[in-house]
N, C-alpha and C positions, 0 to 999 in steps of 0.2 A: 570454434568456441561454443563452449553450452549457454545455452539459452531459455530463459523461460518470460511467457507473457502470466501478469497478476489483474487480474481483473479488480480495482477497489471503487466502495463508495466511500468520501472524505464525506467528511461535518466537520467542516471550519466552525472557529469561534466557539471550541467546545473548552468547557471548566479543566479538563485536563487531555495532555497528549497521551493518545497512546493504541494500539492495536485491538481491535473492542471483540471480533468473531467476525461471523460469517452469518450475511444476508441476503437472501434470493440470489446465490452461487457466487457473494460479492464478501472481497474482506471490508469491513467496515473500519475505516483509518478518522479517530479523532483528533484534529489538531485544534491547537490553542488560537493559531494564526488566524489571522482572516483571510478571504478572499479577495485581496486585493496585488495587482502585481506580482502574482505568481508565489507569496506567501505559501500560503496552506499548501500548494503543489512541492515547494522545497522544504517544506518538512513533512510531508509525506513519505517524501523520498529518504530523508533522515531517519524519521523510525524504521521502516523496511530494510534499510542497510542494518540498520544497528540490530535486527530482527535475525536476518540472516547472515550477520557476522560478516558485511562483505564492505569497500568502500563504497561511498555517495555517486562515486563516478559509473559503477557498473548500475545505475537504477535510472532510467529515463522515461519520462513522459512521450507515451506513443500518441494516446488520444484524451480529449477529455479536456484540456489545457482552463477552460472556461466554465465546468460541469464538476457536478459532483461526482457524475459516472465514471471513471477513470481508467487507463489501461495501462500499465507501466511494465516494461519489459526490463528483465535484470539478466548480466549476460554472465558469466561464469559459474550459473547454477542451472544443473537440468528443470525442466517441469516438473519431473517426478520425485526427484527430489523435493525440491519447493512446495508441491502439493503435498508429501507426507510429510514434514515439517509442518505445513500449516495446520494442516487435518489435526494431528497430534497434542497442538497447543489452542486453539480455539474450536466454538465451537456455535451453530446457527444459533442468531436470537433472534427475539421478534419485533423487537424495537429499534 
């Protein structure tokens, strides 16, 4: 099965959800949720499914669980695809 790992920084507790870009080689995921009990980690996972059209099920938390830094592996999509999908729709910011 294809596989790829997403490297994300979350910010919980943001005014709205949603996929922001890409910072220091990190997709930048804002959710509305807080950081509590795993909140903002399951809906992270919600927009990236929904992002790349896949179910909630193929998108797991590798690392990060506690952190803003995140690693989530999604399986039935290559790397390479996933990276030019992303590349194509967002793009580095600085904030």
């Amino acid at each position: 099965m294809n596989r790829a790992k997403l490297l994300a920084l979350v910010a919980p507790r943001s005014s709205t959800s949603k996929l922001a870009g890409f910072r220091r080689g990190r997709l930048v995921i804002r959710v509305c949720a807080p950081p509590d009990k795993g909140k903002a980690n399951e809906e992270s996972r919600d927009l990236i499914a929904g992002f790349l059209g896949i179910p909630k099920s193929r998108v797991s938390l590798l690392s990060g669980g506690a952190s803003r830094e995140k690693t989530f592996l999604i399986e039935g999509v290559t790397q390479e695809a996933m990276d030019t999908r992303l590349a194509a729709s967002f793009v580095e910011i600085d904030h």
